[in-house]
RODO-2510 file (C-alpha; in nm, 4 decimals, decimal comma):
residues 386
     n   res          X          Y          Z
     1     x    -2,2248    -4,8478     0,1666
     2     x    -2,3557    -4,7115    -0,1808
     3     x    -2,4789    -4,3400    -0,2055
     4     x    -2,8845    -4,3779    -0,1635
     5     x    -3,0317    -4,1567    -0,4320
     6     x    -3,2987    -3,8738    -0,3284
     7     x    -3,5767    -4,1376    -0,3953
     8     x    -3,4195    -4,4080    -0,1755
     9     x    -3,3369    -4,1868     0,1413
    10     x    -3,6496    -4,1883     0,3287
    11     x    -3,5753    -4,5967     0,3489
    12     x    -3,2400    -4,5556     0,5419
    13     x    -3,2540    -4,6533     0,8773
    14     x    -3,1043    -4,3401     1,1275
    15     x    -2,7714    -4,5273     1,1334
    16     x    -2,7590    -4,5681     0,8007
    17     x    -2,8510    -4,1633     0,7690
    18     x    -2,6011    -4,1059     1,0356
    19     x    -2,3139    -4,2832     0,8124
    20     x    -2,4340    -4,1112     0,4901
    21     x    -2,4324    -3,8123     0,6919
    22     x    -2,0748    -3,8905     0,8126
    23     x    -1,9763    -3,9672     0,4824
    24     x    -2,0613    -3,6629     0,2959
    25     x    -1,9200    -3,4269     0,5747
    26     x    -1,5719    -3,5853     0,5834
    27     x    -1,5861    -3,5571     0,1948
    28     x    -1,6699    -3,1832     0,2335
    29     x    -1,3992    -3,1386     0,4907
    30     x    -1,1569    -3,3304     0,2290
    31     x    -1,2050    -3,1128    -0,0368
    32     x    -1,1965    -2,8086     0,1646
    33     x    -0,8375    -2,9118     0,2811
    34     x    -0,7312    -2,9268    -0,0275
    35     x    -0,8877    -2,6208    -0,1557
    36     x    -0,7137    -2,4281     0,1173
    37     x    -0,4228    -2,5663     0,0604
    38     x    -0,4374    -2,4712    -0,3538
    39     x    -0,1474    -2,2448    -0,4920
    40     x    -0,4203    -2,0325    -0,6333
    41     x    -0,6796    -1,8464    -0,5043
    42     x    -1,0776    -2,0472    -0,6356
    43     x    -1,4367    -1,8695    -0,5878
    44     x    -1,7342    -1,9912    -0,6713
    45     x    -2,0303    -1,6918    -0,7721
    46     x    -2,3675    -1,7570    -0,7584
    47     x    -2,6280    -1,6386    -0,9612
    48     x    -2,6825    -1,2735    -0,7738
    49     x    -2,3093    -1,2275    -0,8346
    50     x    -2,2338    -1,2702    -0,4146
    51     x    -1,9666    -1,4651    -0,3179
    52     x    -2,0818    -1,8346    -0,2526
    53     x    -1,7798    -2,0256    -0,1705
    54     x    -1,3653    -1,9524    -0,1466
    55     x    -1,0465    -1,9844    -0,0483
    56     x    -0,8120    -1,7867     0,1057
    57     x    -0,5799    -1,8097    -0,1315
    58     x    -0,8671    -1,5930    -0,3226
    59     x    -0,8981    -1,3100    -0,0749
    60     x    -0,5473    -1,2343    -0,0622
    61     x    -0,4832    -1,2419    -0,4274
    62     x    -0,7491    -0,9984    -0,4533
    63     x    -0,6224    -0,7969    -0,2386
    64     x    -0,8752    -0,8550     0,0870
    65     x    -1,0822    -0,6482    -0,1672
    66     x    -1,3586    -0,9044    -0,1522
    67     x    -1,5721    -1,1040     0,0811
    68     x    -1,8842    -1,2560     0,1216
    69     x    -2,0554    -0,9973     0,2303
    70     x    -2,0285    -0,7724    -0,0554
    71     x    -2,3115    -0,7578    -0,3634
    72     x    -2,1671    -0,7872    -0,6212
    73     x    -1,8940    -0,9254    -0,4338
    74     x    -1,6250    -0,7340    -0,6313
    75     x    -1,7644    -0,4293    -0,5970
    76     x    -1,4792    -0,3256    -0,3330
    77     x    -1,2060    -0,3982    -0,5999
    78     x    -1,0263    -0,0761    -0,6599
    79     x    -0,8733    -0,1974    -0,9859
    80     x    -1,1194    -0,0899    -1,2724
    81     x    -1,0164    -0,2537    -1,5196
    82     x    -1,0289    -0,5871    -1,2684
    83     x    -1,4094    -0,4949    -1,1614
    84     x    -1,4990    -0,4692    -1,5036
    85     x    -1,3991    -0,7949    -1,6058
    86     x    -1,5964    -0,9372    -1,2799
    87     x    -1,8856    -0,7964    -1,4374
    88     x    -1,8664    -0,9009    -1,7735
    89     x    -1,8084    -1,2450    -1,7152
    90     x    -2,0845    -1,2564    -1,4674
    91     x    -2,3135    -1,1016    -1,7302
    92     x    -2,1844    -1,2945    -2,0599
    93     x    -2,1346    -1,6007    -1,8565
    94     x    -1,8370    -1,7033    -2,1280
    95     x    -1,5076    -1,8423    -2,0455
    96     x    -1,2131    -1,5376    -2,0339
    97     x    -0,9245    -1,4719    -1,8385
    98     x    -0,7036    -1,1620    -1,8268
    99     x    -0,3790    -1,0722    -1,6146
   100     x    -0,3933    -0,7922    -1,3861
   101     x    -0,1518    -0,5509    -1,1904
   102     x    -0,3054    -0,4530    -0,8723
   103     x    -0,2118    -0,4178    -0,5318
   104     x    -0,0465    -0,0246    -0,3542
   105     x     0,2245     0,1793    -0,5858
   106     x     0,4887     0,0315    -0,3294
   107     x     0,3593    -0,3680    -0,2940
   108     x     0,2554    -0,3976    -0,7094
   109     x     0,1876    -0,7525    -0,8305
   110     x     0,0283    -0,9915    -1,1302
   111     x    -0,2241    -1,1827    -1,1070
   112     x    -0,4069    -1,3865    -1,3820
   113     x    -0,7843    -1,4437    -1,3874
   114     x    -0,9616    -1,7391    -1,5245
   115     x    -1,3610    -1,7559    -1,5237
   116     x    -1,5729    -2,0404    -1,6397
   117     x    -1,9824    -2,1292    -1,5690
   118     x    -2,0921    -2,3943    -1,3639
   119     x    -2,3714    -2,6117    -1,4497
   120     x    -2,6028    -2,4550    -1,1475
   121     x    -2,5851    -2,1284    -1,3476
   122     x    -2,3065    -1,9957    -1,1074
   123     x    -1,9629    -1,9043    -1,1991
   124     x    -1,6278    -1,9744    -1,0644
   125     x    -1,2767    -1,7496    -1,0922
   126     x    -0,9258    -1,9056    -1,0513
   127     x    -0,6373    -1,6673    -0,9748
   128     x    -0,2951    -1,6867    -1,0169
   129     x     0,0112    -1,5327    -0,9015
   130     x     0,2401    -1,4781    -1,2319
   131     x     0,4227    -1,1819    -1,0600
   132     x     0,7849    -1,4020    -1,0783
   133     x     0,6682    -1,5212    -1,4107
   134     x     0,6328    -1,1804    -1,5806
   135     x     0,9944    -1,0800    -1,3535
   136     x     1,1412    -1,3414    -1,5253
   137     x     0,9827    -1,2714    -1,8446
   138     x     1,1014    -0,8784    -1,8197
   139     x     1,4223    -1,0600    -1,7399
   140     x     1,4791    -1,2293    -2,0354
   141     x     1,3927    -0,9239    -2,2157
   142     x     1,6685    -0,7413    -2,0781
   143     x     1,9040    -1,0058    -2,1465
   144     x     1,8029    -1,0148    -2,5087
   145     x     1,8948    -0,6609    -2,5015
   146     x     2,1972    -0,6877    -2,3525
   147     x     2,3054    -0,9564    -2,6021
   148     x     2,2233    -0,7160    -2,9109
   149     x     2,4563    -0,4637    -2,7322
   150     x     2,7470    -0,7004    -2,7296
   151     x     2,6733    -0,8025    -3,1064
   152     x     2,7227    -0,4985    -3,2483
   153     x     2,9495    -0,2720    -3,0087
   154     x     3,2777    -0,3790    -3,0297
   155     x     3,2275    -0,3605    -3,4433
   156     x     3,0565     0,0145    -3,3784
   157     x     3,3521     0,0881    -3,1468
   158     x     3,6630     0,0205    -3,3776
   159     x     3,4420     0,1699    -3,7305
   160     x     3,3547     0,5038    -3,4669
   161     x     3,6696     0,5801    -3,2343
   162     x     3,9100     0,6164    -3,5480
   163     x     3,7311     0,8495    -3,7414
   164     x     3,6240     1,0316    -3,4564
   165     x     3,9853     1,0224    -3,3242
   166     x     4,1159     1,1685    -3,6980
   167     x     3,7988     1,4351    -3,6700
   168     x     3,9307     1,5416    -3,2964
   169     x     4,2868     1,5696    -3,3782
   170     x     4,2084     1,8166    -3,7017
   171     x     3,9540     2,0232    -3,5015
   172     x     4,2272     2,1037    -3,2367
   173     x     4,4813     2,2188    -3,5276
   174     x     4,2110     2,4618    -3,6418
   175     x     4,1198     2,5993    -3,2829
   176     x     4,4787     2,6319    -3,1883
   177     x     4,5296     2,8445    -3,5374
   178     x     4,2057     3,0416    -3,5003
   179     x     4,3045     3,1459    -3,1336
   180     x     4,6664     3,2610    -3,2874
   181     x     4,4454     3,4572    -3,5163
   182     x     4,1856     3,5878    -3,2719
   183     x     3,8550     3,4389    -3,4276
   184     x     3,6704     3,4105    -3,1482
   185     x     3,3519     3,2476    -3,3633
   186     x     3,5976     2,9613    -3,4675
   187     x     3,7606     2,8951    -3,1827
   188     x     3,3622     2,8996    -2,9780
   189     x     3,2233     2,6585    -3,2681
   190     x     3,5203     2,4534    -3,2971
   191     x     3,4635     2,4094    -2,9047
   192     x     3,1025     2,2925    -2,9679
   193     x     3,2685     2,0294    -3,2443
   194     x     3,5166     1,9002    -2,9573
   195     x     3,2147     1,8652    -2,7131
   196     x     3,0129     1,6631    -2,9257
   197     x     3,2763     1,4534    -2,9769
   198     x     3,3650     1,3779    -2,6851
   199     x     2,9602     1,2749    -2,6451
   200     x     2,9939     1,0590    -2,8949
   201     x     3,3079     0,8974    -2,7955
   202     x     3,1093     0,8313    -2,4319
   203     x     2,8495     0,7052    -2,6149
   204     x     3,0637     0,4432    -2,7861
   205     x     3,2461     0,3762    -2,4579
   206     x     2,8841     0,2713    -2,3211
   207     x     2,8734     0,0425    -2,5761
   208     x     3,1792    -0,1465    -2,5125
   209     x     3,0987    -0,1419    -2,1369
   210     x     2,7638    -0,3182    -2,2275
   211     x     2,9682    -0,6065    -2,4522
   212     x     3,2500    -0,6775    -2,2856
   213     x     3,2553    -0,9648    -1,9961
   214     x     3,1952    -0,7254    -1,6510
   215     x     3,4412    -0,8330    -1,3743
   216     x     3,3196    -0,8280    -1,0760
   217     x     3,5490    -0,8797    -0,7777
   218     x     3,2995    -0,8882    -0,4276
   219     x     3,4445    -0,9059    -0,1123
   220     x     3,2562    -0,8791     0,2729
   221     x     3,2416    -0,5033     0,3729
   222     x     3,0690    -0,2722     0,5147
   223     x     2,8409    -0,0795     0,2840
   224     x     2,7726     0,2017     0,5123
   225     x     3,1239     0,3119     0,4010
   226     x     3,0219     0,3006     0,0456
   227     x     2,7509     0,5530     0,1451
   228     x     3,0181     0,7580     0,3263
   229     x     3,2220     0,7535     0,0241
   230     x     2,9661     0,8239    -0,2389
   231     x     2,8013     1,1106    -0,0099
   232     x     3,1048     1,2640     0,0381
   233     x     3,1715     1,3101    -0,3501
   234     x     2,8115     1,4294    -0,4653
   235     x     2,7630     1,6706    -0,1824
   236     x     2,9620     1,9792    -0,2974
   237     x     2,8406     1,9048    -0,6397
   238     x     2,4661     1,9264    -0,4944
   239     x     2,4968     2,2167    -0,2719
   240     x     2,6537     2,4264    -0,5763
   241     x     2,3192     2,3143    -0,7426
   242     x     2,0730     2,3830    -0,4501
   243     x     1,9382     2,0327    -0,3661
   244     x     1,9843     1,8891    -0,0514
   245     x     2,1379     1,5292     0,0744
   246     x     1,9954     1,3084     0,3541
   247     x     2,1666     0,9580     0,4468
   248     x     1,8863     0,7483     0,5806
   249     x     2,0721     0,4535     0,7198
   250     x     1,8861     0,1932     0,9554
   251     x     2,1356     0,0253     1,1857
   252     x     2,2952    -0,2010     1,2074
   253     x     2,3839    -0,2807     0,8424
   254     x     2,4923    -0,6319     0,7878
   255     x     2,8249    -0,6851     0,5921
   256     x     2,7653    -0,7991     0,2261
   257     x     2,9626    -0,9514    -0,0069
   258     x     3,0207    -0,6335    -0,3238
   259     x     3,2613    -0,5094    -0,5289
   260     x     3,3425    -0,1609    -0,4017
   261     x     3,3629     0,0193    -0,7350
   262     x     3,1546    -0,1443    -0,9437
   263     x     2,8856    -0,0562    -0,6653
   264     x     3,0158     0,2616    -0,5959
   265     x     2,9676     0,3170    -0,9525
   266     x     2,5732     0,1730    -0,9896
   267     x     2,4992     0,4095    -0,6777
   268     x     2,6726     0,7149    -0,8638
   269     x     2,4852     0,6321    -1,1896
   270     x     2,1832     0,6753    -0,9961
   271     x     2,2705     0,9981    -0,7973
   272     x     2,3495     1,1461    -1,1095
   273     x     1,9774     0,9995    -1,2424
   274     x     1,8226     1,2382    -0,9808
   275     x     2,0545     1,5353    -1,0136
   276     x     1,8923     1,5226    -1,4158
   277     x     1,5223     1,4701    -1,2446
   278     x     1,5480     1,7474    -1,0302
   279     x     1,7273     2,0146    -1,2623
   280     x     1,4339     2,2171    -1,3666
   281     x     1,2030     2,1426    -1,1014
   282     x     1,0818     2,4121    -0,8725
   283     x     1,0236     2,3339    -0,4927
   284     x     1,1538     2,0578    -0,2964
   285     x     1,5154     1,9667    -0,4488
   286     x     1,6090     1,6720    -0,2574
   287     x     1,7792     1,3363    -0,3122
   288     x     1,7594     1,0629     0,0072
   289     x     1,9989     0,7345    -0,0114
   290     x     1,8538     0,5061     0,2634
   291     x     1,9872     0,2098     0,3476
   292     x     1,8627    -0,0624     0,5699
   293     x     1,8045    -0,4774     0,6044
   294     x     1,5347    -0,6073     0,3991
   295     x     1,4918    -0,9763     0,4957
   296     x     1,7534    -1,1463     0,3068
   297     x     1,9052    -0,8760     0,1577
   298     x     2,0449    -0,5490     0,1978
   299     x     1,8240    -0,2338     0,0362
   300     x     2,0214     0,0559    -0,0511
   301     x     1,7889     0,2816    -0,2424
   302     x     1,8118     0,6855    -0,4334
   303     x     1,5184     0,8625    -0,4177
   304     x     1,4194     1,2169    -0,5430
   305     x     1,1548     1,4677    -0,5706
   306     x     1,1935     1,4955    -0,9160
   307     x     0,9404     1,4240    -1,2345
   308     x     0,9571     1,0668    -1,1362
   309     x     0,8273     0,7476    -1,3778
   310     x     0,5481     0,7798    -1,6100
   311     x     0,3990     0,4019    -1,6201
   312     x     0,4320     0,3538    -1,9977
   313     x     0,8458     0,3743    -1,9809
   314     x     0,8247     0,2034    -1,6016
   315     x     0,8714    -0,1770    -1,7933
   316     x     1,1490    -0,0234    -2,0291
   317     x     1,4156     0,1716    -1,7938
   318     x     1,6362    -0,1002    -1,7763
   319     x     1,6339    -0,2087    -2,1437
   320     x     1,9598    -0,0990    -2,3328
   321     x     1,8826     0,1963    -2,5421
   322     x     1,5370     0,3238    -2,3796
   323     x     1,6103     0,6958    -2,2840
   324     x     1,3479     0,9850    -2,1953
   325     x     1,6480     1,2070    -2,1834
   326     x     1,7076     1,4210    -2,5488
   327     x     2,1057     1,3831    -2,4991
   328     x     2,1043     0,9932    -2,3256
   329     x     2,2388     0,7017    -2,4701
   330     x     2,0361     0,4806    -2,2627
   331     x     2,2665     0,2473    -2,1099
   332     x     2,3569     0,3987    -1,8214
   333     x     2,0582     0,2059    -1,6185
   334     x     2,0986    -0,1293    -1,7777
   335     x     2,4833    -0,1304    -1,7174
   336     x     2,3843    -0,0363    -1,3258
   337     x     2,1049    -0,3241    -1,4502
   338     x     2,4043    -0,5709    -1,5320
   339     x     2,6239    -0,4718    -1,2088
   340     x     2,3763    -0,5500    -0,9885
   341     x     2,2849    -0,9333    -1,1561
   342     x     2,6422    -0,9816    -1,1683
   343     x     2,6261    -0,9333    -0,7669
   344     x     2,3588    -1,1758    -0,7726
   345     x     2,0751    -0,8540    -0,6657
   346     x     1,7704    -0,6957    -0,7396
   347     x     1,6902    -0,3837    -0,8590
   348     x     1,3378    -0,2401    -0,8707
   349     x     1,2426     0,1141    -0,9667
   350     x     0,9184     0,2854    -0,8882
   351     x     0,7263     0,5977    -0,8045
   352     x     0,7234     0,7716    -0,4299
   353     x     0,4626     0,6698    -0,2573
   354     x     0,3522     1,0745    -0,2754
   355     x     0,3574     1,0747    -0,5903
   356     x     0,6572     1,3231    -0,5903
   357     x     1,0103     1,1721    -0,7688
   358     x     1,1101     0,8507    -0,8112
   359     x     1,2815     0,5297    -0,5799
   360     x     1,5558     0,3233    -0,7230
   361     x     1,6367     0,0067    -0,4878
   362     x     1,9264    -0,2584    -0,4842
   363     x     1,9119    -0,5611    -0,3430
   364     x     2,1948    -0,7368    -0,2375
   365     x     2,1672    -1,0779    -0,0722
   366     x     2,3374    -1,1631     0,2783
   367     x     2,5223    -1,4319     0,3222
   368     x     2,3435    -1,7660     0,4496
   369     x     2,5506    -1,7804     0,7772
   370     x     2,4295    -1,3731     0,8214
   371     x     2,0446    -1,5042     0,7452
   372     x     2,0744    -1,7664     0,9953
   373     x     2,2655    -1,5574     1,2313
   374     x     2,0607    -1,2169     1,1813
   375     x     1,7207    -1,4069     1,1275
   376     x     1,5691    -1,3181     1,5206
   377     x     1,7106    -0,9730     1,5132
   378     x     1,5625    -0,6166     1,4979
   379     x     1,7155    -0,3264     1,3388
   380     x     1,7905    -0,1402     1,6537
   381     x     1,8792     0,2725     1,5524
   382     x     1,8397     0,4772     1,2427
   383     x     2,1246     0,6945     1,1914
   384     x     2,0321     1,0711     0,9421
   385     x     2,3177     1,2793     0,8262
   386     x     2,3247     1,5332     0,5418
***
């Protein structure tokens, strides 16, 4: 049956209203079906800036900031930056779009934002999630970095170590003869030489550690006696320094597939990350390792209550080079960066959730017979030591 324009509708018999009828609301259900069913979250705005139509794809992107209720209907959106782009659209009534981070410190994630007029004089809004776009963007980044490492450090390594090797040897010849003589200023300044060259010489050693091939040899244990281990070493270093230790462990821990030192290793880097944090700070003086089944994976995470992340550097920790530290190299977190990928993990850094230090996580992944096996089950103690 054709579509009866408004002029021809009063001349429909009741069945034929009753099909047109019919008609148009299995159309509206159709397109509703496959506006829920969208990857991205659509909202149409009318022309007193509520909410007129959406999916739910929409609210959640938005954060459940949002509803139909609300006039202007983003005026719940915490982000400002967000809101104001709501509002200038609405007011210019121009195409834009704009990527966003929103969401809690702990659950952060992108969205993109594309706005457009509709011929009624209302507006619409498409979002996107790009969060695994601009991970693997970040990525790629940090590969890129990585690869500039292993262009130029083994050259930097051979045209550094010998001089520095020649430098060393003649600096202990003159300590050695300025102790026989009892010059105490040499023999303190020529220790100051041998110190900074042995800074240097770790430097270079970061380098090479960057560029050469990492071998990685995993094998199923049990990570809650890497914990053991590496709590056992740092402790008597932090108790000499006055911060305390707390092993957070959520049980049980499923075994995971690592290799021992090279993780051992990424954990210490990290450890020693929040001694550095903490070392001036006044207060609480305390670094947590927690470890416990996220999902798919196991989370073993440092935390501190030290100066934590400022959000400028939180995109560029894990880039070769980046430092905040006046004696760093800045490798140390993109070779715990490189460990971890080699594993086949995750690892995310980000502010407490008080505001007070930082969190470093890895993620490891389980096996697929241990995410089949351990899908249905609960974590079932939490086990605290010091």
């Amino acid at each position: 049956m054709p579509s009866p324009n408004v002029e021809s509708i009063s001349y429909l018999s009741p069945k034929e209203i009753e099909a047109y009828l019919k008609k148009i609301l299995d159309e509206k259900n159709l397109y509703s079906e496959i506006l829920e069913n969208l990857d991205c979250g659509v909202g149409a705005v009318g022309k007193d800036a509520g909410l007129v139509s959406c999916n739910r794809k929409f609210v959640m992107l938005l954060n459940r900031q949002v509803d139909k209720a609300s006039m202007p209907f983003y005026s719940a959106v915490q982000n400002d930056e967000l809101r104001c782009f709501f509002a200038k659209s609405l007011s210019e009534r121009i195409a834009c779009e704009g990527e966003f981070c929103i969401g809690a410190p702990q659950m952060r994630f992108f969205i993109s934002v594309m706005g457009f007029a509709l011929s009624d004089e209302g507006f619409a809004f498409v979002v996107r999630d790009i969060s695994k776009s601009k991970k693997q963007l970040q990525e790629l980044k940090r590969l890129e970095g990585l690869a500039a490492v292993s262009s130029i450090s083994s050259i930097l390594a051979h045209d550094i170590n010998n001089p520095l090797s020649a430098i060393s040897v003649q600096a202990d010849l003159i300590r050695r003869k300025a102790e026989r003589s009892g010059d105490s200023f040499a023999v303190e300044h020529i220790g100051i030489i041998k110190s900074e060259i042995d800074r240097i010489k770790g430097i270079v050693q970061g380098f090479l550690f960057s560029s050469r091939p990492l071998q990685v040899v995993p094998l199923l244990q049990d990570p809650e006696n890497l914990i053991a281990e590496l709590a056992r070493f740092v402790k008597p270093d932090l108790e000499q320094r006055g911060i305390s230790l707390t092993c957070d462990i959520l049980r049980p821990l499923p075994y995971v597939e690592f290799d021992f030192d090279q993780m051992y290793s990424c954990l210490l880097n990290l450890v020693k990350n929040s001694i550095e944090a903490i070392a001036d700070k006044k207060g609480r003086r305390e670094i947590s390792i927690l470890a416990a089944r996220q999902y798919n994976s196991l989370a073993i995470s440092v935390e501190d209550t030290g100066c934590g992340i400022r959000p400028e550097d939180a995109d560029k920790i894990f880039k070769p080079y980046f430092t905040t530290k006046d004696k760093g190299t800045g490798l140390g977190l993109s070779n715990v960066y490189k460990i971890v990928r080699m594993h086949g993990g995750e690892i995310e850094a980000s502010n407490r959730h008080d505001g007070d230090g930082v969190r470093f996580t890895i993620f490891l992944p389980l096996r697929k017979e241990d995410m089949l096996a351990l899908g249905s089950e609960a974590p079932s103690s939490r086990a605290k030591g010091d």
